[in-house]
Structures are given as structure tokens and as C-alpha cells.
LOTI-534591 format. One record per residue (C-alpha): x, y, z negated; residue in one letter. Coordinates in steps of 0.05 Angstrom, whole numbers, padded with zeros to 5 digits, always signed. Layout:
XYZA...
This chain:
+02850+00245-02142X+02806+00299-02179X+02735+00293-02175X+02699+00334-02110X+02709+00398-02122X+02653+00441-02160X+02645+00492-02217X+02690+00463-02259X+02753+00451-02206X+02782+00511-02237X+02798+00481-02303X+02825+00410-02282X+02889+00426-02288X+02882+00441-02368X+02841+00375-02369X+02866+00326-02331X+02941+00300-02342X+02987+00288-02280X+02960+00230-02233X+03014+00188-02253X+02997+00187-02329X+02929+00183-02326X+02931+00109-02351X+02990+00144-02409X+02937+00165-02469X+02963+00163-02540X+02921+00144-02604X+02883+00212-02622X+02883+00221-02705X+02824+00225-02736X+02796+00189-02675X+02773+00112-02664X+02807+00076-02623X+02757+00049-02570X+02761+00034-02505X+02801+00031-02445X+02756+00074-02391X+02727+00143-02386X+02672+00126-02336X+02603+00097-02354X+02591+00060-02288X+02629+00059-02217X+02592+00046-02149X+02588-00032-02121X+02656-00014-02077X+02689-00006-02139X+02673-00082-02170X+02730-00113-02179X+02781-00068-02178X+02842-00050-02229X+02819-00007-02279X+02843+00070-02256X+02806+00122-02298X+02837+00169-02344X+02845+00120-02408X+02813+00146-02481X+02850+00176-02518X+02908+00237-02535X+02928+00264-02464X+02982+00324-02442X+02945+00363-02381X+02984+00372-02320X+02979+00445-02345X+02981+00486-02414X+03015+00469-02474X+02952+00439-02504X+02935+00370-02517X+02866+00341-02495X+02830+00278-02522X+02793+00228-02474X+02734+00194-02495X+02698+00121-02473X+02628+00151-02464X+02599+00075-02473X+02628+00089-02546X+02598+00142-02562X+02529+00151-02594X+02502+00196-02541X+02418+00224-02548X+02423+00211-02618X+02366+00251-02651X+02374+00239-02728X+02373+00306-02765X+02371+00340-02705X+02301+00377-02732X+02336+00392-02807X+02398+00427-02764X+02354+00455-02721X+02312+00483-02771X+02362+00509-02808X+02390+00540-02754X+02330+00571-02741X+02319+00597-02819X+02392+00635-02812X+02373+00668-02746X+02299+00686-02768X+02326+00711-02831X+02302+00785-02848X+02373+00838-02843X+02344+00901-02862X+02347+00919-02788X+02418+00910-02779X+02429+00856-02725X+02365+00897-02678X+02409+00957-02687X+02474+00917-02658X+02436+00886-02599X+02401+00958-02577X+02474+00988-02584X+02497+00927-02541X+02435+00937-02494X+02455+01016-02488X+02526+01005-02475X+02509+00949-02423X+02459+00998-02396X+02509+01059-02389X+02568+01011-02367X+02523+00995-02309X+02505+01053-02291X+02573+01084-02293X+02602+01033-02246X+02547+01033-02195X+02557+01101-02184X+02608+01111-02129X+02669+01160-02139X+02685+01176-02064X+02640+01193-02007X+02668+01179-01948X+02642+01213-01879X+02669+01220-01816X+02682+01278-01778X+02622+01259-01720X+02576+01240-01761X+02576+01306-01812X+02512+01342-01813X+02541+01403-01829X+02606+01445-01820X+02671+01449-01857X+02671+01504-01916X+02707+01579-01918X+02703+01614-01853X+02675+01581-01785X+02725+01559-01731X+02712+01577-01663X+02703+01524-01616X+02730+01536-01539X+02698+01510-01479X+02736+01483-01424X+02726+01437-01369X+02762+01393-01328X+02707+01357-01289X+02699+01343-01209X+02647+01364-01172X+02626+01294-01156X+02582+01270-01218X+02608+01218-01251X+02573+01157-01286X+02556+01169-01358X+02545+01128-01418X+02585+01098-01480X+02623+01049-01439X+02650+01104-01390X+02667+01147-01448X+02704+01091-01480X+02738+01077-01413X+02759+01152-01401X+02778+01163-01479X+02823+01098-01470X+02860+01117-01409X+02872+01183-01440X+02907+01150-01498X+02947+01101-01460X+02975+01148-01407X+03038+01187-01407X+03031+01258-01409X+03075+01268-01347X+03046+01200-01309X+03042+01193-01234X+02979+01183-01204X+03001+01111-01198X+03020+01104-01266X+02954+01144-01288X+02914+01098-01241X+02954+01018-01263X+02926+01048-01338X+02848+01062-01323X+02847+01004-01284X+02881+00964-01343X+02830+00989-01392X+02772+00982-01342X+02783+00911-01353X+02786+00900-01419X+02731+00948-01432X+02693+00908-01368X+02675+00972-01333X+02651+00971-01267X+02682+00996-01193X+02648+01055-01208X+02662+01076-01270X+02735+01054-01261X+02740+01098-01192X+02708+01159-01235X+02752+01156-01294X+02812+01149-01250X+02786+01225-01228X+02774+01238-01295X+02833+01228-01321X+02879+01265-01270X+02834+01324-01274X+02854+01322-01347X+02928+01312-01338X+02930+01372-01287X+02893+01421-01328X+02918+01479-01370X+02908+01450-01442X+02954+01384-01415X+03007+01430-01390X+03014+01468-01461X+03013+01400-01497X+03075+01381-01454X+03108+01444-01475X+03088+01434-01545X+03149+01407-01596X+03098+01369-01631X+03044+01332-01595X+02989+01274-01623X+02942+01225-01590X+02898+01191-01626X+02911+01225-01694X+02878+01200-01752X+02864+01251-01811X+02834+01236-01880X+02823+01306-01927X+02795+01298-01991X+02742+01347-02004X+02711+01365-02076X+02655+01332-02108X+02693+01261-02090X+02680+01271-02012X+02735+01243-01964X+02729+01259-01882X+02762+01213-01839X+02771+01221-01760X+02814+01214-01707X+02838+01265-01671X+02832+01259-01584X+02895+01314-01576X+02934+01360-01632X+02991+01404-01614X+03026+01457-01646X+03033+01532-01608X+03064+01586-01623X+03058+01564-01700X+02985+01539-01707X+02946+01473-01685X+02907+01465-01623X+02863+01403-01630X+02826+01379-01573X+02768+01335-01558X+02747+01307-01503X+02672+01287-01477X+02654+01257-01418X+02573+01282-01440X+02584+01355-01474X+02530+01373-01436X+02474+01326-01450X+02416+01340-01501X+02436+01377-01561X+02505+01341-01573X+02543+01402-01559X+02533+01433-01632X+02546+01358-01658X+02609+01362-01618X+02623+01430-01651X+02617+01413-01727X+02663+01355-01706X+02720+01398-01683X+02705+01447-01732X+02726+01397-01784X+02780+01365-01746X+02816+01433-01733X+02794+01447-01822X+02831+01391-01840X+02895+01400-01805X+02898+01472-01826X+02888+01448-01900X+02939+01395-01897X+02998+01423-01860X+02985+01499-01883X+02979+01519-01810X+02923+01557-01776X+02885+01519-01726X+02834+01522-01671X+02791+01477-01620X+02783+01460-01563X+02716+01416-01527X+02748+01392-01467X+02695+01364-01421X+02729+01306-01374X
């Protein structure tokens, strides 16, 4: 087998030949014949065994047209120091040698280009935001956002897992479910989501409040209806928004998108909520050509 694997693994293939003809080498011209192993030394467990190395000499890699030659390190001269200082001297002469400036000039046009290549490719060509996280609205004129609600009087548990729960159950259930059917769904999602009794009991409310209110009833009727719609709108200046859409319908020739919050009326989210819509309901109408308009349903 190949050595363990390491930096090098990538080129055994143009190095090694084939396992079966690694005991195959030819006479290399130009080159002594020496030899009949390419390893110095083996480990005790080794003693005594046939010899199995690739043998010296001209070898065809088990890949490429080249050809490699093997050599019997104990052959070779190696650490030899003769005339290493007169080669490395003169080495040193050709490099120190005076150019009139020229090879400076090469490596501070190297350094720039380096420098700008750099800078060039660490400088990102898209932005990417999404739609609840943008800090400010969409461009042109600004979208009106509609309040509606859909809530019980009984106050339900808040908190991200409860939204996720409600959102969920929203997705999952038919648009003209039963109460059983709407109920077999949040309790499905409850446990995946591990929700508790009480948030399960609540978003089963929740959720057929939704179904039964007016914006539900116009998706119905709508000829084209989305859950869950994912939108991606490239903006200038190499910006991208990307969101997903709770509920997008078409009426009477322009897009209603809806969102719904199980908070809308905590802290200052509401104008968070807002921007969001705002640039849900911008990128439809840019994409499809259609007017739109939105809709912060509160569930």
C-alpha cells in the first residue's frame, strides 16, 4: 500500500507505479545501476522479510504518461558539503548583483498587483438581507400596512416557541380544514416543536380564529394562493432581500401578502413588523408587475 496519507498523497499516483510492478523498474540512462531497495531502514517487524519496496530504477506511474526514476538512498551521497560555499556564493553574487533598479521595480509591481488582487476579491459583490431584519423600508413610495386581528379574548402564551408552533400549524393546515383536521395538525407540530399543553391548547384557538376570519375567506376565493412563499429581489448597489412570505394571494388583480404575529403588540416590534411587510409586498410588486399591499394579521 501507499504510505499514510499526508501532504503529498495527492501526487502518488504520478509517482508510484501500480502495486503489482513495484518490484518492475528498468535501467534508467545516464543513471548507475545500484541497488535493489528504496528504503534506508525498516522497523524490527520487518527483519527478515522478502524484499517489497519500490526497486531503483526507471518506473511507469500508475498515472501520467511520464516516466519516474527510483533511487537506493544508501547509494547516494546525501549531506555532501563540497562546493556548496563556491555555489552558494555564486548564487549569491548573481542575486546581489546591482540592475539599475529593474528587478525592485518588478517586485513593487508584483507587490501592487498582489495588493489590489486582494483587495478586489475581499470585497463582497452581493449583500444579502432579509426582509425582518432590514433597518429601513423598501424604496419609491411607502406601502400601507393594514391591521387586523384574529385573536381570542383569552390571552394566550407568548414567546418564540409558541410563535413557531402557531406559524407551523398555519402552514401545514388546509385552508378549508375541520376543526379536527386543524386540531390532528397543531398537535402534530406541538410535538415536534415540544410545546407544552398550553401552548398546544392556545394555538389550536389560534389557528381556527385564523381560518374563520375575513382575510382566510378571500385567500380561498383567490385563483392564486401561497404559503410559505419565498422571494429573493435583487436591489442596486449588489443588495439581494430574501424572505418568506406567511400568506400571498392575488385580488381583483394585485397581491395581498399577509403576515402573521402571535406578539404585534409587544415593545416596539410593530414598526419592525411594518418595514417587513413593506418589503415583502415591494418585492412581489416588482417581480410579477402587479400592485400589492399588506396585511399584519395578529393570531
Amino acid at each position: 500500500p501507499f504510505p499514510a496519507d499526508s501532504w503529498l498523497s495527492p501526487l502518488y499516483k504520478a509517482i508510484y507505479p501500480a502495486r503489482v510492478n513495484w518490484r518492475a523498474s528498468q535501467r534508467a540512462v545516464g543513471c548507475p545501476e545500484f541497488g535493489v531497495s528504496s528504503v534506508v531502514s525498516r522497523p524490527l517487524e520487518y527483519d527478515q522479510q522478502e524484499e517489497f519496496s519500490v526497486r531503483p530504477g526507471l518506473v511507469q506511474p500508475e498515472a501520467g504518461r511520464h516516466e519516474v526514476v527510483w533511487w537506493d538512498p544508501s547509494k547516494l551521497k546525501l549531506g555532501a558539503e563540497e562546493n556548496q560555499g563556491s555555489w552558494q556564493n555564486q548564487t549569491l553574487k548573481e542575486i546581489l548583483q546591482e540592475d539599475g533598479g529593474k528587478s525592485l521595480a518588478e517586485y513593487r509591481a508584483w507587490r501592487d498587483e498582489r495588493e489590489g488582487v486582494l483587495r478586489e476579491g475581499s470585497r463582497p459583490q452581493i449583500d444579502v438581507f432579509l426582509a425582518s431584519q432590514a433597518e429601513e423600508g423598501p424604496p419609491g413610495v411607502e406601502i400601507a400596512v393594514e391591521d387586523a386581528s384574529a385573536t381570542t379574548a383569552i390571552r394566550k402564551p407568548m414567546g418564540k416557541r409558541f410563535g413557531s408552533l402557531v406559524h407551523a400549524a398555519l402552514r401545514d393546515v388546509g385552508l378549508d380544514s375541520t376543526p379536527e383536521a386543524a386540531k390532528r395538525i397543531v398537535e402534530l407540530n406541538a410535538r415536534v416543536l415540544g410545546a407544552t399543553e398550553e401552548e398546544a391548547g392556545a394555538a389550536e384557538e389560534a389557528v381556527a380564529a385564523a381560518l374563520a376570519h375575513p382575510i382566510f375567506a378571500r385567500a380561498r376565493a383567490s385563483a392564486r394562493c401561497h404559503r410559505e412563499y419565498p422571494v429573493t429581489l435583487r436591489l442596486e448597489g449588489g443588495r439581494v432581500l430574501e424572505g418568506v412570505v406567511d400568506l400571498a394571494f392575488v385580488e381583483n388583480g394585485a397581491w395581498v401578502v399577509v403576515d402573521f404575529k402571535t406578539d404585534a403588540d409587544s415593545g416596539g416590534r410593530r414598526e419592525q413588523y411594518q418595514r417587513q411587510l413593506q418589503w415583502y409586498a415591494h418585492a412581489l410588486a416588482s417581480l410579477t408587475g402587479m400592485p400589492a399591499r399588506a396585511v399584519l394579521l395578529r393570531v
